[in-house]
N, C-alpha and C positions, 0 to 999 in steps of 0.2 A: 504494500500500500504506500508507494512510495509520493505520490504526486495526485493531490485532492483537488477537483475541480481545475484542472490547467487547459480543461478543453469547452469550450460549453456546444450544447447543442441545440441548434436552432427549432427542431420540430416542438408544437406547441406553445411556441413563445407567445403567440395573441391569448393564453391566456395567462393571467395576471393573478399575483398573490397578494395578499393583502397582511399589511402587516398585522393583525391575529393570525392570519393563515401563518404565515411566515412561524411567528411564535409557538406556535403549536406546536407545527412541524418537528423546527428548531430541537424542541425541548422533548418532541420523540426520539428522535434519531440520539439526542444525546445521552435519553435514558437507556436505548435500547444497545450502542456499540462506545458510547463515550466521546464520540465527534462532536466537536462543538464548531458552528457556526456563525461566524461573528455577522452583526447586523449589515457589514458592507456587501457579505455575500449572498446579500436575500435575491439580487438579479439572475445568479446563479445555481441558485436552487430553483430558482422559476423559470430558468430554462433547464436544466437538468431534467427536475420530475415532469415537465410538459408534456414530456413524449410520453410518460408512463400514464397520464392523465387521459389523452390520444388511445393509446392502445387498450385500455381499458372503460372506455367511451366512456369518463365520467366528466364533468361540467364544472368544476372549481377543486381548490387548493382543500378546501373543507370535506366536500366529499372524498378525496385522495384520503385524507387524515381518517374519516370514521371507517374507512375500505379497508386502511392498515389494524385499524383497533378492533374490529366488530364483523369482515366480514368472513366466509370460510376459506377462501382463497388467501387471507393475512400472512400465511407462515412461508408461502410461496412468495409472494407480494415484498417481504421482506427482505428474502434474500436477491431478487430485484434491486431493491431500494438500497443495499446495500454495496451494490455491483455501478449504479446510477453515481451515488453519490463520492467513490474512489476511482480515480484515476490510474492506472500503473505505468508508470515511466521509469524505466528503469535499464539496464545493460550488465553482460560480464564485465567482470573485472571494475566496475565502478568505484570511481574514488582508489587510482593506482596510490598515491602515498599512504594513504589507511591501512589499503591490503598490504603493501610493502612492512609496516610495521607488525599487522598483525603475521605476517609469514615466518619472518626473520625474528620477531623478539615474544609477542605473545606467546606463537602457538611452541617456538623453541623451548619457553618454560613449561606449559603445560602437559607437552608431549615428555618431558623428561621425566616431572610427576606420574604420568600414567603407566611411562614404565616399570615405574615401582608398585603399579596397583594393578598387573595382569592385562596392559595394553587396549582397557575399555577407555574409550573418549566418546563421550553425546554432546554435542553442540545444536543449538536451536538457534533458527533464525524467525521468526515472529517479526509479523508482515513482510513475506517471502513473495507474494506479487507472484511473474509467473514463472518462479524459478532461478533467473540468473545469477539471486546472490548466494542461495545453498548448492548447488551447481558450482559455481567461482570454490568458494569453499572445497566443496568435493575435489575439483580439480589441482588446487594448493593443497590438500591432502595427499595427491597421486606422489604431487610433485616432489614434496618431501619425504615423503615413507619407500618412495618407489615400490619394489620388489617386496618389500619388509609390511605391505598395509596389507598383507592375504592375513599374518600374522596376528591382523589387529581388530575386535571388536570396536568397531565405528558406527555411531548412527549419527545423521544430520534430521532432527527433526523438523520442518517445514512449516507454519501456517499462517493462513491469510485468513482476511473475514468474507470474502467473494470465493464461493465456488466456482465463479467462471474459469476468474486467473488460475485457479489451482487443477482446473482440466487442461487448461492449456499447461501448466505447469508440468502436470503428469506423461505429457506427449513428449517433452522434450525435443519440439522443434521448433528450430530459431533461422528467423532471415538473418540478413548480413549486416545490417545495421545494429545489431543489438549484440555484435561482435567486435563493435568498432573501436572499443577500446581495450579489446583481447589482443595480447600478443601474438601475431599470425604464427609461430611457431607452437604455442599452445593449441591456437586454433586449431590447428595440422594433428595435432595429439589427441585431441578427446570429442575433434568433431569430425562425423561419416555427413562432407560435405559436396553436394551434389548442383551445381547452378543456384546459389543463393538461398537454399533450403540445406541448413544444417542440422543435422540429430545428433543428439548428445549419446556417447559412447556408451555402452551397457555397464560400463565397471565404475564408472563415473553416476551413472542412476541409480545403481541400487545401493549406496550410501544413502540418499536421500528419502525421507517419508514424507508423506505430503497431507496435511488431515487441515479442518476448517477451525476456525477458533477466532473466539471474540473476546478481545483484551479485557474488556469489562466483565466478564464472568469467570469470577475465583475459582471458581468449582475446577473449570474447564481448566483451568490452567494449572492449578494443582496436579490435575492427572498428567501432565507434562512431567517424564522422567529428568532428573537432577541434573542438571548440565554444567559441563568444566568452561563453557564460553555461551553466552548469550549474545545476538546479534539482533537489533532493532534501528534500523537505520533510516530516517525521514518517517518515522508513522508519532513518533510522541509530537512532533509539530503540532499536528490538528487534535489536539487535545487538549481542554485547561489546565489550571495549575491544580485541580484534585486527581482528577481521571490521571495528569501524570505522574504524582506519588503516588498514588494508586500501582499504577505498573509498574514503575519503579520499584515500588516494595516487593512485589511479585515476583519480577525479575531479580530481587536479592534474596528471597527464601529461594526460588528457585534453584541460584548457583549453590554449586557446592563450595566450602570454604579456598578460597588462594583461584577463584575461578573469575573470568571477567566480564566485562559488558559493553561491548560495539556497540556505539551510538551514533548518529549522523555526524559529518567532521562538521556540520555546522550549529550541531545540537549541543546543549550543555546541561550539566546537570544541576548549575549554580542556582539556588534556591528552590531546589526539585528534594535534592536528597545527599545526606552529609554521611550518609551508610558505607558507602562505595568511598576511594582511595584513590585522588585521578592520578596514570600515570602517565608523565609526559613525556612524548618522543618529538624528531624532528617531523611535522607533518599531519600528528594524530596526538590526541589523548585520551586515552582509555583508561576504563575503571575497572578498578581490584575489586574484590571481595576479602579483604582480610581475612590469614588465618586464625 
C-alpha cells in the first residue's frame, strides 16, 4: 500500500459529496482499516468512490454509506472500497541506499544470530502491495546465502489490505518498468524474462507467503509469527498519530528481541514511539528492538 490516492478517476465525478457525506464516509473507512482522510482530500474520494456509486447504480454519497453499513452485498463492497481507496506504486529494488544498508549491515547481524538459533529467519513485510518488496527481499536472500539458503528455514510473510494487489502478487509477473530500478544482472538471475513480461523464479517464490491483513485488527496481526525484521514502508503515512502507535506497538511485540523495523526512508518514528533504538547509517535509519 504504498501510494494512496496518486491517481484519481474521472468516472462519476458529476456526482458530488457533501461535506456530511464526506464525514461519514471519512470516519468509516477510518474505523474500518485506520486510513485517515484529511479534509483536502474530500475531491478525491468523490472521484475515487464515483465509479463504485456508477457500478452499483446508487444516486448519492449517502446511499454508498448505508450500502457499506446495512446492505448484504457490504463485506464484498468493502473489500472494493478498500482496493478504490489505495493506490500501489511501487518497484524492485526500491529505495537502493535503504536496501544497501539493510543487505550489508542489518540482515549481516541478524543472519549471524540465526545461526546460532538452527538457521530459522521470518521476516514480514506488511503493506507488501503487489509483491516487489518481499520478492527484492527474497532475492537479497539468494544473494547472500547462495548455495547455503537450501540449508535454511526462511519465510517472508507478505500482506496487504486489497486482495486485488495480492493476486497479482501471487502471479509473480512483472512488466519492465517495475524492474527499472533492479540491477539488470539480478534481473538476469531471478527473472524467466520473455519481451517485457517477467516471472519471478520458483526459488525466489516460494520464500514468500502472501495472506490479506488489516493493520487495524490486533487479533489478525497477532496470528503473524514472530519476526527477526519487520518491513513497513510508505503505509504508516496515511495514518494518524493513534492508528500509528497503534502499529507501531504491534510491530514491537511483534519483533523478537535484537530484531528490526524498515520504515519508509522518508518516514520517522519521532513522536510515534521511543520503544525502538534508531540506528543510523549512511542513507537509512532503522530501528532496533533492544535486547
Amino acid at each position: 500500500m504504498s501510494s494512496l490516492f496518486s491517481k484519481t478517476i474521472t468516472l462519476g465525478k458529476d456526482i458530488k459529496v457533501s461535506d456530511l457525506e464526506f464525514q461519514s464516509l471519512r470516519d468509516y473507512i477510518y474505523e474500518q482499516c485506520g486510513i485517515y482522510i484529511a479534509d483536502n482530500r474530500k475531491y478525491l474520494l468523490e472521484n475515487r468512490l464515483g465509479n463504485r456509486l456508477k457500478k452499483l447504480n446508487l444516486k448519492s454519497f449517502d446511499e454508498y454509506y448505508n450500502y457499506l453499513k446495512f446492505d448484504v452485498g457490504k463485506d464484498r463492497e468493502l473489500k472494493k472500497l478498500f482496493e478504490v481507496i489505495t493506490t500501489n506504486e511501487t518497484s524492485f529494488y526500491r529505495n537502493p541506499p535503504q536496501l544497501e544498508v539493510f543487505q550489508h549491515n542489518i540482515l549481516k547481524d541478524v543472519l549471524a544470530g540465526c545461526r546460532k538459533k538452527g538457521r530459522k529467519l521470518r521476516i514480514w513485510s506488511a503493506g507488501c502491495s503487489t509483491g516487489e518488496e518481499p520478492y527484492t527481499i527474497a532475492i537479497i536472500l539468494h544473494e547472500i546465502l547462495k548455495s547455503e539458503i537450501s540449508q535454511w528455514d526462511i519465510k517472508i510473510t507478505a500482506n496487504d489490505l486489497s486482495e486485488r494487489v495480492l493476486e497479482s502478487a501471487r502471479r509473480g509477473l512483472y512488466n519492465d518498468y517495475t524492474l527499472r530500478t533492479t540491477p539488470p544482472e539480478i534481473a538476469q538471475r531471478y527473472f524467466d524474462m520473455d519481451n517485457g513480461s517477467n516471472s519471478i523464479k520458483p526459488e525466489v517464490k516460494k520464500l514468500v507467503q502472501f495472506s490479506q491483513i488489516n493493520l487495524k485488527d490486533r487479533g489478525q496481526i497477532r496470528r503473524i509469527e514472530r519476526s527477526d525484521i519487520v518491513f513497513c514502508r510508505n503505509v504508516i503515512i496515511y495514518f494518524d498519530d493513534d492508528m500509528k502507535k497503534q502499529v507501531i506497538s504491534s510491530f514491537y511485540d511483534n519483533l523478537v528481541p535484537g530484531g528490526y523495523l524498515v520504515i519508509g526512508h522518508s518516514e520517522s518514528l519521532h513522536n510515534i514511539s521511543r520503544a525502538f533504538k534508531p540506528v543510523h547509517h549512511p542513507g537509512a535509519i532503522i530501528y532496533k528492538k533492544e535486547d
